[in-house]
N, C-alpha and C positions, 0 to 999 in steps of 0.2 A: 680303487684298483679296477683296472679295464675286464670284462670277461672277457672269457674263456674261449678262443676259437672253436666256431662248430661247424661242425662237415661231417657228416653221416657218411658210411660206406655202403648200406644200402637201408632202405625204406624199412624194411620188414626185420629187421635186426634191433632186439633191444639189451639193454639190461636193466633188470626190473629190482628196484630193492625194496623189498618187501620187510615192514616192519612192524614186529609181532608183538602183541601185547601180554604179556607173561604177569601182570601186577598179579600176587598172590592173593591180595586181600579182595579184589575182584573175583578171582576165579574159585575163592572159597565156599561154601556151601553157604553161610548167614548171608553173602555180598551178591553173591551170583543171579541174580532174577531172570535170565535166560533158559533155565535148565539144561544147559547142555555141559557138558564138561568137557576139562582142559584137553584129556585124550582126543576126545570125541573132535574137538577144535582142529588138533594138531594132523590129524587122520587129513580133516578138511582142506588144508593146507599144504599136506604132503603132495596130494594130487596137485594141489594147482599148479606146484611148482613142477611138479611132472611134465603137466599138459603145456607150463611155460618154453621146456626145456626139447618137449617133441615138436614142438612148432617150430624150431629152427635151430641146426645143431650149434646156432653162431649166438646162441640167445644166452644169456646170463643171467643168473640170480644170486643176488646177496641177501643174503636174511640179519634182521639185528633183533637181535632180543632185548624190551623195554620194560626192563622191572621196576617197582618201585624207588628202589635208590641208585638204580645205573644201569649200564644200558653196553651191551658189548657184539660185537661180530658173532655168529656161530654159525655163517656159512657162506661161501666164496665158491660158488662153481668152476670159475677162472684162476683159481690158483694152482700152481703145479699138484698140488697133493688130495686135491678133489681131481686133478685131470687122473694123476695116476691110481688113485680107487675107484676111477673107474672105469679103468680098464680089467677084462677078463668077467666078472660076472654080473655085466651091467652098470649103468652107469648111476640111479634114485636110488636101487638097495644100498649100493656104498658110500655115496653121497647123505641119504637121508640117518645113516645108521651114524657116521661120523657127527650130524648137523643134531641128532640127540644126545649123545654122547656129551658136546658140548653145552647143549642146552640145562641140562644135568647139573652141571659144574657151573655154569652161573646160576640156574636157582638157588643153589647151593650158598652160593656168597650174597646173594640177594637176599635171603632171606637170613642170612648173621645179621648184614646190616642193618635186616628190620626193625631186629633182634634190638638192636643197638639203638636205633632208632625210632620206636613206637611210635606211631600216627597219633593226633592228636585229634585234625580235622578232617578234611576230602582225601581218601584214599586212591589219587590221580597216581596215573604212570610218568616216567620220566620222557615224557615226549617231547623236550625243547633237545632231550640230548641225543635222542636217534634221530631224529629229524636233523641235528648235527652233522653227526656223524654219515649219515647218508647224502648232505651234501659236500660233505670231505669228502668222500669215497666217490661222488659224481664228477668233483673236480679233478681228482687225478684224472681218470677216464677222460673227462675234456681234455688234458694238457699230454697225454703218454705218447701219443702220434698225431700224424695229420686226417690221418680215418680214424672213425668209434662209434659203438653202437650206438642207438635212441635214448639214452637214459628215463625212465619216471619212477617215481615212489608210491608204493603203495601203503596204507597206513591201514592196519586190520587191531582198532582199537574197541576198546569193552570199558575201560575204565571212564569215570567224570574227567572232563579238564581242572587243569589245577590254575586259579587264578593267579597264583603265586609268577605260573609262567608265562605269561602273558607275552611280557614284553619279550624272551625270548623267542617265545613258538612265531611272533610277529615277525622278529629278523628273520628267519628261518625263513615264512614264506615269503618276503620281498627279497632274499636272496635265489627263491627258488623262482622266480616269476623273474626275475633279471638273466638267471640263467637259463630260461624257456624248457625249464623241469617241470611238469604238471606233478600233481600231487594227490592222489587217489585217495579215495574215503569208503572204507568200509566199517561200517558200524554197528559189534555183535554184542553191545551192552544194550538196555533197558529204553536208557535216553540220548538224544541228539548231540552230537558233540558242536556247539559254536564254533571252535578253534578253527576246527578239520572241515564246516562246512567253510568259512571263510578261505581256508585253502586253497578246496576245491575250485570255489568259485574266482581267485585272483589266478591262480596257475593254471586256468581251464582241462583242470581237472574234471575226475567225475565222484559223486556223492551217492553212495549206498545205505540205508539200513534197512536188510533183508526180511522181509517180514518175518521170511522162517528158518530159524538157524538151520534145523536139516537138512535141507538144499543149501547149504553154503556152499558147496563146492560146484554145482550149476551155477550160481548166483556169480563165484571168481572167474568159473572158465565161460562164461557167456558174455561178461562186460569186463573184466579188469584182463583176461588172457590175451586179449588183441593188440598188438602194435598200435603205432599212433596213427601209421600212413591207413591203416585199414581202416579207423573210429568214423574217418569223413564216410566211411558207406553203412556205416551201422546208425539207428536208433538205437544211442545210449539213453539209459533215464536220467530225467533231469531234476535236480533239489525243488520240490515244492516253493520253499522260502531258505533265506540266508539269514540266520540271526548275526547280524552286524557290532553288539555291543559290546564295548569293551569292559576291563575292567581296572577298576581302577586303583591307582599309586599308592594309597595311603594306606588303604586297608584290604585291599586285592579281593574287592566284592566286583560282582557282574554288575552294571548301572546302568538303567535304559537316559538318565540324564545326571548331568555336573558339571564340571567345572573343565575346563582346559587352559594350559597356559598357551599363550598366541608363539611363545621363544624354541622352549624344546617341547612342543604338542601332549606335554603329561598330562594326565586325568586324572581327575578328584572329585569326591563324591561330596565334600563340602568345603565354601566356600572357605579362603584364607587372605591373608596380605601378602605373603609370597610363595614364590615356585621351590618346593625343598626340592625340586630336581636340579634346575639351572642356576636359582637363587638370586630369583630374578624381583629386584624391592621397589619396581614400578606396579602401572596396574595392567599387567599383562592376564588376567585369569580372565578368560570368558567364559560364555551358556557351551555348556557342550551338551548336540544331541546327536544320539546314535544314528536318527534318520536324517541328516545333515553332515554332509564330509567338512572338516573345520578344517580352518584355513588358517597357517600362519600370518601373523602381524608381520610388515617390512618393519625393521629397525628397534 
């Protein structure tokens, strides 16, 4: 499918959709190794989206909230009913009072189904489905008129990645890199997220984890609050290193080497006679290594 016509109506106009990492089992007091808490978080984030929103009255924010088993809208500044609260006593108190409210009500159901469904392994957020869902919400935008703001994402995650999602969170970014969506990375867990650095670095995004969560909100409005025309005059910081490794089909471990099939590029961490992805009974498996981009076989 072709994308999406793009034409900006001006430079300095975006809409920013910022996706919030809500995993409870993260932000629990046994899980939590950052010391700061959820309030404390959400306080951080209020601003930013303040600071988003005073920067230009054409600017946009959608928030998604990414719990552990689903992932839902709880803010839309461009909807009629975020226009009209906020009208009369400002526009963040009735905006942010609404965007809790909702937050609320999916905890809520997020955590029945945790309920329901107990973790077993990696207590990872649902990031292949906001990451989704935020480029659904990027396409309408591309397709509603012949003008539209800047679209990018921003990802303000704490949880581990989940190997499980692998191949999803992949589509995800080569669909956001086809649609010239960068893909922002802040990082207010413990350790480095592989996923979201690879993101960053295919969608020329940019890659955060803040030394000190109490400046989060200097840390959002000094690098993530700027448009994209502005970034060419700024010294953004740049990711140290990219961990590149994927993980692999079989058993959804991280493998700095294995196997690949040459048909459909699966990985596996030990060798086999065939591809259980394409099911392919020649010998299409080759050496797969992380510091070597593989190369499909012709035929």
């Amino acid at each position: 499918m072709a994308s999406a016509p793009s034409k900006q109506y001006s430079d300095d106009v975006s809409v920013v959709m910022v996706l919030l990492d809500t995993n409870p089992f993260f932000w629990s007091g046994a899980n939590n190794t950052t010391k700061v808490s959820f309030s404390s978080f959400l306080n951080h984030v209020i601003s930013f989206l303040n600071s988003v929103l005073l920067l230009n009255q054409l600017n946009q924010v959608v928030v998604i909230a990414t719990g552990y088993n689903s992932c839902d809208y709880i803010l839309d500044s461009s909807t009629s009913e975020s226009i009209n609260l906020s009208l009369g006593n400002g526009k963040m108190p009735a905006l942010c009072s609404k965007m809790l409210q909702k937050l609320e009500e999916f905890l809520i159901r997020d955590e029945q189904l945790s309920r329901e469904n107990l973790p077993t392994g990696i207590t990872s957020s649902l990031l292949s489905g906001s990451l989704s869902l935020a480029l659904c919400y990027i396409q309408k935008v591309l397709r509603s008129g012949r003008l539209h703001p800047n679209p990018r994402i921003l990802c303000l995650q704490g949880s581990p990645d989940g190997p499980e999602q692998y191949v999803a969170v992949m589509n995800a970014i080569f669909s956001a890199q086809r649609s010239m969506v960068p893909i922002d990375s802040c990082i207010v867990g413990a350790q480095h997220s592989a996923f979201l650095q690879q993101a960053s670095y295919i969608t020329g995004g940019v890659y955060l984890k803040p030394p000190q969560l109490d400046g989060l909100f200097q840390y959002l409005s000094t690098v993530f609050a700027t448009d994209l025309h502005s970034r060419s005059f700024l010294q953004l910081p740049k990711p140290v290193g990219v961990d590149f490794r994927a993980s692999c089909f079989c058993h959804k471990n991280t493998i700095d080497m294995g196997y690949i099939c040459s048909v459909c590029l699966s990985i596996f961490c030990q060798q086999r006679k065939k591809c259980s992805t394409s099911d392919t009974k020649r010998n299409s498996i080759e050496i797969y290594n992380h510091h070597l981009l593989p190369v499909a076989a012709s035929g």
